[in-house]
C-alpha positions in Angstrom: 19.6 9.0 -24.0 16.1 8.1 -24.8 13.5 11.4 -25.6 11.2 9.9 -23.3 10.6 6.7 -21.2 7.0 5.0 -20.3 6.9 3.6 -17.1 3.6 2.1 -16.1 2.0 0.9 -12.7 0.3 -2.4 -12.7 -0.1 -3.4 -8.9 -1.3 -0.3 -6.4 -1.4 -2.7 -3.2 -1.4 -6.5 -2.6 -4.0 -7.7 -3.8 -4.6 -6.0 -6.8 -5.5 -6.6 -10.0 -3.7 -9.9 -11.8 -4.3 -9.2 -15.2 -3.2 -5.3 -15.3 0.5 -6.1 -15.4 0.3 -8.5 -18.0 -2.1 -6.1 -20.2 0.4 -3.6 -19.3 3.2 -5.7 -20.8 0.9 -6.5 -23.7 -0.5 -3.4 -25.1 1.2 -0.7 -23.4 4.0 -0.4 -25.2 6.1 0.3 -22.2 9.6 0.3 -21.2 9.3 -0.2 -17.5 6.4 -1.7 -15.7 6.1 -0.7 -11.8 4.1 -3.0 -9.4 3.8 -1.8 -5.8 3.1 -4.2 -3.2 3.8 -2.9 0.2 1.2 -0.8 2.9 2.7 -0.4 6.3 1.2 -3.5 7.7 1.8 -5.5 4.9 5.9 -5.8 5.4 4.5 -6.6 9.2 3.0 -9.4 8.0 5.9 -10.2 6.0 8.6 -9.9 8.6 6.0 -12.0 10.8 6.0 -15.3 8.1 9.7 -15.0 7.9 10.1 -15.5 11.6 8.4 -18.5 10.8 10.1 -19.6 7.5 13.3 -17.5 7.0 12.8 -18.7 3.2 9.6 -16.3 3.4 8.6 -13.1 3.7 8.0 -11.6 0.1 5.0 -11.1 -2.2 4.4 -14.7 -3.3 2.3 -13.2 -5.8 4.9 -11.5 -7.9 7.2 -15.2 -8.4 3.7 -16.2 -10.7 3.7 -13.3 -12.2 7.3 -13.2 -13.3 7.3 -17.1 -13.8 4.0 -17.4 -16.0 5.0 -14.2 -18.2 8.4 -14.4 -18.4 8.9 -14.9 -22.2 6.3 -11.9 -22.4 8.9 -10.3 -20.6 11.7 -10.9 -22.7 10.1 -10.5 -26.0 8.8 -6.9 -25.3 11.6 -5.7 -23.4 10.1 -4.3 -20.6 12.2 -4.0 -17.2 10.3 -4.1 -13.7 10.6 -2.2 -10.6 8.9 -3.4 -7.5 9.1 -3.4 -3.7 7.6 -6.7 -3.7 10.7 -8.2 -2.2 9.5 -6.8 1.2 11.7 -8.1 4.1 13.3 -10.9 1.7 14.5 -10.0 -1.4 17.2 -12.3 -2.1 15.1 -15.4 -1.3 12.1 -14.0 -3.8 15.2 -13.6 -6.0 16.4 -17.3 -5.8 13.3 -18.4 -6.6 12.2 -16.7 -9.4 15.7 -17.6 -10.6 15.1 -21.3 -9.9 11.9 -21.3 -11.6 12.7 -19.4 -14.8 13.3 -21.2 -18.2 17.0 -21.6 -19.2 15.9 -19.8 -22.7 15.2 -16.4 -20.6 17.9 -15.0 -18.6 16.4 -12.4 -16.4 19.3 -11.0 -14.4 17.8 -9.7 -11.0 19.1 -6.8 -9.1 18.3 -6.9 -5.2 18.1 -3.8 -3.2 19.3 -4.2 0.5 19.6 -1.2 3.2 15.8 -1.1 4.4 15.2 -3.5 7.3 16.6 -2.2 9.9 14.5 -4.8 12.6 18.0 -6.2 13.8 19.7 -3.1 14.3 16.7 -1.1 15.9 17.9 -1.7 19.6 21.5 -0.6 19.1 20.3 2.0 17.0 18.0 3.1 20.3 21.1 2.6 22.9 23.1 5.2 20.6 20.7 8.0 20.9 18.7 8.0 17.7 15.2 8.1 19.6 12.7 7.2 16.5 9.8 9.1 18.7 6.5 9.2 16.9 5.5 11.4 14.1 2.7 11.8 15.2 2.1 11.4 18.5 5.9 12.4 20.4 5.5 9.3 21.7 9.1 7.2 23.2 10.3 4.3 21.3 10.9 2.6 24.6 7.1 2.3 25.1 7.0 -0.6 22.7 10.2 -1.4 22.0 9.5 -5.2 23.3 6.9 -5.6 20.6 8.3 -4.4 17.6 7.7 -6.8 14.7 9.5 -4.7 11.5 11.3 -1.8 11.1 12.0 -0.9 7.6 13.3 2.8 6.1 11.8 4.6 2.8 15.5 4.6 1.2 16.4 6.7 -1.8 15.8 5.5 -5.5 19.2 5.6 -6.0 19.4 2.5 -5.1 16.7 1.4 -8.5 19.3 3.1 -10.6 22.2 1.8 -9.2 20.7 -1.8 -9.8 20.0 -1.4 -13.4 23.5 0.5 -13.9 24.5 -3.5 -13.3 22.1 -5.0 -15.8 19.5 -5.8 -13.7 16.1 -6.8 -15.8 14.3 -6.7 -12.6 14.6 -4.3 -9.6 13.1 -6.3 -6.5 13.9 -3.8 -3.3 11.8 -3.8 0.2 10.8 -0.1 1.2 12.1 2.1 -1.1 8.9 4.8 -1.7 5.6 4.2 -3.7 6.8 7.3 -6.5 10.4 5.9 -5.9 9.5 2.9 -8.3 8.8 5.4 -10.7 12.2 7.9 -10.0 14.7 5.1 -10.0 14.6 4.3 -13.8 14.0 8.0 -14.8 17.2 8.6 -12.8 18.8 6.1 -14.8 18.1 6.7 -18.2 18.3 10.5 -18.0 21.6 10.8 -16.0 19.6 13.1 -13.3 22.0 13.7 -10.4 20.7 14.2 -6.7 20.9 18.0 -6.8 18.4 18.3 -10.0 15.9 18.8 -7.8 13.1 20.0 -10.4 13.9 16.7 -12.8 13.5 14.7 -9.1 10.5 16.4 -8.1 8.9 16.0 -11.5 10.0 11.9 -11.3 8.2 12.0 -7.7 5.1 13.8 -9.3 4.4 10.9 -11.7 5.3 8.2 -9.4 2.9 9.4 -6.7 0.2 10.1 -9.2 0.5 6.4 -10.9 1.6 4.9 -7.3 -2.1 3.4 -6.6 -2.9 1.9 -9.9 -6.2 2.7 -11.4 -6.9 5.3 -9.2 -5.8 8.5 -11.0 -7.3 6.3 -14.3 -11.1 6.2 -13.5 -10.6 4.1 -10.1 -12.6 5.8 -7.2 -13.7 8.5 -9.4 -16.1 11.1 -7.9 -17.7 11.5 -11.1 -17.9 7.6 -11.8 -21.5 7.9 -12.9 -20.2 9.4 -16.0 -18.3 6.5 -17.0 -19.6 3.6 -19.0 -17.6 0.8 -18.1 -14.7 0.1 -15.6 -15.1 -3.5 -16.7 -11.5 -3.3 -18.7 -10.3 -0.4 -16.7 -6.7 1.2 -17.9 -4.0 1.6 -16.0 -1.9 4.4 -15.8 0.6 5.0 -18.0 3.7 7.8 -17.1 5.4 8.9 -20.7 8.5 11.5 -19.6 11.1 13.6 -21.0 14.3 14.4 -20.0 13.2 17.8 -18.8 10.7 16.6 -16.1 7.9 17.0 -18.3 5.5 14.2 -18.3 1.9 13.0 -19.7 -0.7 10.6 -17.7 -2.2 8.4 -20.2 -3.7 4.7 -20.2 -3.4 1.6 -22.9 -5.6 2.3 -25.8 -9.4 1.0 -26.2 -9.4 0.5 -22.5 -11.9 1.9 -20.0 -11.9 4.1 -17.2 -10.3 8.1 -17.6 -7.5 10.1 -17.5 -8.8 13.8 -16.9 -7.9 16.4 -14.7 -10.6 15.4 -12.4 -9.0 11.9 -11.9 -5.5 12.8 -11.4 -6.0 15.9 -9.4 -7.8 13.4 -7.5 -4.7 11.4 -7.4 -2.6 14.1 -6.7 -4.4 15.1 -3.6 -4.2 12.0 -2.0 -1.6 11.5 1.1 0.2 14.8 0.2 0.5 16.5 3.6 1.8 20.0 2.9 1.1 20.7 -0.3 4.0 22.9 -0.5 6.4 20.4 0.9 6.0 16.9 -0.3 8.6 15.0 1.6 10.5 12.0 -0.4 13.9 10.7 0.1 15.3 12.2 -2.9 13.4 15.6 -2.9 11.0 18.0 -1.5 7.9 18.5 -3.8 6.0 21.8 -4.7 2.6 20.8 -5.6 1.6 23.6 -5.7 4.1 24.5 -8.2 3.0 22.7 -11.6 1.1 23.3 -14.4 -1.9 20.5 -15.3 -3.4 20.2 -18.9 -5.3 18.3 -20.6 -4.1 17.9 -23.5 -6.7 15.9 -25.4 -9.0 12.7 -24.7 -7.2 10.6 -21.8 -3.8 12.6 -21.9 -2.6 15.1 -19.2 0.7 17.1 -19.6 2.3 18.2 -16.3 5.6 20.5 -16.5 7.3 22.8 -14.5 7.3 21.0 -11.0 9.4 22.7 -8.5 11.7 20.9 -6.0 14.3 21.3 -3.3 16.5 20.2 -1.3 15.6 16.7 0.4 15.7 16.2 4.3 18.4 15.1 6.3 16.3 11.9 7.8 14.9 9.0 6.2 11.1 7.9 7.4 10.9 4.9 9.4 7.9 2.6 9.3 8.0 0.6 12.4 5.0 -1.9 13.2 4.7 -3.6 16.4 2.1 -5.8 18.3 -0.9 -4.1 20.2 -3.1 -6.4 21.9 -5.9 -8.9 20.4 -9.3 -8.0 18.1 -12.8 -9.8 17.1 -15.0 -8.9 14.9 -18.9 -10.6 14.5 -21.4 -9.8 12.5 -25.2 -10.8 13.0 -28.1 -10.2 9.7 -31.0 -9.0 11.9 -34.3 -8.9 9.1 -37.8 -8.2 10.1 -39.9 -5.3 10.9 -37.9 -2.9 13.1 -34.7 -4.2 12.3 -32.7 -1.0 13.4 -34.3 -1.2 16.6 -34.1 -4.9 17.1 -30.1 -4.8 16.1 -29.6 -1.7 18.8 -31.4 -4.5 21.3 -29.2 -7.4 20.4 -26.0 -5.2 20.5 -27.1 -3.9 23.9 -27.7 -7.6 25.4 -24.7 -9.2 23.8 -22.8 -6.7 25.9 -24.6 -6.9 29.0 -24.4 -10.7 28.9 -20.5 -10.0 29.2 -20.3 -7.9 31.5 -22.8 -9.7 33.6 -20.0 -12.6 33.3 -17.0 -10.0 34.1 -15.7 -9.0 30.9 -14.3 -5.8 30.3 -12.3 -4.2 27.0 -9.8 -2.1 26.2 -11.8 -1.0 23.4 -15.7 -2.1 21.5 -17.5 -0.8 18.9 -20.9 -1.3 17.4 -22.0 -0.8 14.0 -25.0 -0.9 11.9 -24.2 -2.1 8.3 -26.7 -0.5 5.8 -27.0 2.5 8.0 -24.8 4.3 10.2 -21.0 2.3 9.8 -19.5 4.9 7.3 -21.2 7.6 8.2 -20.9 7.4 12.2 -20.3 10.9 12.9 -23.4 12.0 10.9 -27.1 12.8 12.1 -29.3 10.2 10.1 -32.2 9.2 10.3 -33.2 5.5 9.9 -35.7 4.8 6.7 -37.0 1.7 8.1 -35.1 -0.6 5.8 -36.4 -4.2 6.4 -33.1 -5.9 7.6 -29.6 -4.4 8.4 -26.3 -6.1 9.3 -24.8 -5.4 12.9 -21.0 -5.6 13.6 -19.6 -5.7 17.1 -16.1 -5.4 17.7 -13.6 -5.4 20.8 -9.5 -4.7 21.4 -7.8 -6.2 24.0 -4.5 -6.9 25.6 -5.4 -9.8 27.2 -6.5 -12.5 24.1 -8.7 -14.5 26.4 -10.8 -11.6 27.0 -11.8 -11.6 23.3 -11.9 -15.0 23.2 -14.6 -14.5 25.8 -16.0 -12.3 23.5 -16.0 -14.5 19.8 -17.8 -17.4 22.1 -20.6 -14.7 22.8 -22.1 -14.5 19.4 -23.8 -17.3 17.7 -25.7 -18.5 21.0 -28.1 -14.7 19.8 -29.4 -17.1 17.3 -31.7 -19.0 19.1 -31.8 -16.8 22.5 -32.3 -13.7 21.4 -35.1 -12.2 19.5 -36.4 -14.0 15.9 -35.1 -12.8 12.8 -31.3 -13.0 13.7 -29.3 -14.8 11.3 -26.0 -15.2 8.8 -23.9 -16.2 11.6 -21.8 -18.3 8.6 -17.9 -19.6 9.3 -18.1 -20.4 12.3 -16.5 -18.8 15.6 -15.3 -15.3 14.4 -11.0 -15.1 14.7 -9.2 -13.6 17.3 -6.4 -12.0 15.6 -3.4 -10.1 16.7 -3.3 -5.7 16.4 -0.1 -4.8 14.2 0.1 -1.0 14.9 2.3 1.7 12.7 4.8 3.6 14.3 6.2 6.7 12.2 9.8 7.9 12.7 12.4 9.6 11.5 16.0 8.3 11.2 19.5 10.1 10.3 20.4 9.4 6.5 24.0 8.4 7.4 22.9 5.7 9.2 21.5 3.8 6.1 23.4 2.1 3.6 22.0 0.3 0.6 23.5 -1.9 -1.7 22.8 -3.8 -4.8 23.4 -7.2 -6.0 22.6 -9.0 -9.1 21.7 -12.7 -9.7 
């Protein structure tokens, strides 16, 4: 058993940065790198191109990463965990298999047991009612226009895959601070009812889940900082007792101070008292945070108990139609010359008989973030106005994306930056959170 392991994060979303995992492989003397790919509506979108292409539906982005660094790879050792397989793991897989060099035999475990989008209506017909978390809402309400269904399984499954040699873990919906678990689990031997060695695996996961953001990323004191030019990412060093340090790769910028991973810590925790996982129930209020010295933080003594008996359930489904236009408006008065375009954009509409489910009207450079706030305009000489609309019915917002460039030349002088064209219509994928009984779910693991 190894005194400690360092497991790094190098991908907090899709979309992030492309040259932190291969830093991290570089300089980070790590033994596992971490990349987390999946949001709620990203598997959506996933589940949606493999309707499409049933040799689809994966993070595209992680075969060129794999592929282009592979010998990297293999020459420092380092194993990776990701959920980047999203709704097809096996096929992201086969082709990372395809593509790699004969010289570098990367054996790749797949994690199955998430998506659940085939079995959701039998699942319904035999009582288990997947009602929203937040709303009570039935399941039956939208059960016609469900587009994924995937569960947060255990990291169990992580370990299981790299008990059978697995180089790289590629699972769909296992949880964000799951990445992190399912190799500590592993190399430590931690069993499911060491609930404090669990809850302290959860703790660093969750706080290195989002990439740079417990390493100088959205830092409230960011002012302070010199340079997030070669930011760090974050870097989870942990002992076989649960203890654990945050740190990041040397002469990199950024910070790693109790400012930026409390920051970290508070973010999407719920109860405080009751962090829910699949393997565990978290304390956080529970630990002990210090800083050690210049970017290094030492967390110990993180409480846990016993998990839940359900699984969460992210369901997406399909909600109607959206636009979205924006219009520069510059001159003298522009505040009040956007609130007079806005206001005969939608009278022209309605004049015509359009109705929406849903419009909103914003004014970039002053009010957009800050809707629910008394401010007063400064009299800026230009501002940007958004207008946007929901609806079932698409040709209503079709209706709608038609109504914005003619402001150019009949509405009042100064509009402009109508660039692109016709804004998109595009489909609403909304999130649906449920709860599902464990022995329902089974995952397995296979290894190519």
């Amino acid at each position: 058993m190894k005194k400690s392991v360092r497991i790094a994060n190098g991908q907090g979303f899709w979309g992030d940065s492309i040259d932190a995992p291969v830093n991290l492989i570089k300089y980070g003397k790590i033994d596992y790198l971490t990349l987390d790919y999946l949001a709620e509506v990203t598997i959506s979108i996933m589940q949606r191109q493999k309707l499409k292409n049933k040799l689809l539906g994966y993070a595209t982005d992680f075969v060129d990463l794999i592929i282009d660094n592979q010998k990297l790879i293999k020459k420092n050792g380092v194993k990776i965990i990701s959920n980047a397989g999203g709704v097809n793991p096996i096929e992201c897989a086969k082709i990372i298999k395809n593509k790699l060099s004969k010289s570098c035999d990367l054996k790749i475990g797949v994690v199955y047991g998430d998506d659940i989008i085939k079995d959701i209506e039998d699942l319904i017909r035999n009582g288990h009612n997947f009602k929203n978390l937040e709303t009570g809402q039935d399941i039956n309400s939208i059960k016609e226009n469900i587009t994924s269904a995937n569960v947060y399984i255990d990291s169990f499954s992580i370990k299981d895959a790299l008990e059978k040699g697995a180089d790289i873990v590629l699972a769909g919906r296992v949880s964000d601070p799951g990445l992190t678990l399912g190799p500590l689990i592993y190399e430590f031997g931690w069993s499911n009812i060491d609930y404090d060695k669990l809850a302290s695996g959860t703790l660093a996961g969750h706080i290195i889940e989002c990439g740079a953001q417990c390493t100088g990323g959205n830092y409230s004191k960011w002012y302070e900082l010199n340079s997030l030019s070669n930011i760090g990412y974050p870097i989870a060093e942990v002992k076989s007792n649960g203890e654990f340090l945050i740190t990041k790769p040397e002469n990199t910028d950024g910070i790693v101070n109790r400012i930026s991973v409390t920051e970290q810590i508070l973010y999407e925790m719920g109860d405080p008292k009751n962090y829910i996982s699949p393997d565990v129930c978290v304390d956080f209020t529970s630990f002990n945070l210090k800083e050690l010295s210049e970017n290094k933080i030492l967390i110990e003594n993180v409480k846990g108990f016993r998990p839940t008996k359900t699984y969460k359930v992210s369901i997406s489904y399909f909600s109607g139609y959206k636009c979205s236009a924006q219009l520069t408006i510059s001159g003298p008065n522009a505040h009040e010359k956007a609130s007079f375009v806005a206001k005969t954009i939608w009278e022209r509409l309605s004049n015509s008989g359009y109705s929406f489910d849903k419009t909103n009207t914003e004014f970039l450079g002053f009010n957009s973030c800050h809707k629910n706030i008394n401010l007063k305009y400064d009299g800026s000489n230009e501002i940007v106005l958004r207008l946007s609309v929901k609806d079932d019915v698409k040709a209503n917002v079709e209706r709608f994306s038609k109504e914005i460039s003619p402001m150019i030349t009949s509405g009042p002088p100064g509009v402009t930056g109508f660039a692109g064209g016709r804004p998109k219509v595009q489909e609403v994928i909304s999130f649906w959170p449920a709860l599902l009984d464990k022995n329902v779910i089974q995952t397995t693991v296979d290894v190519i």
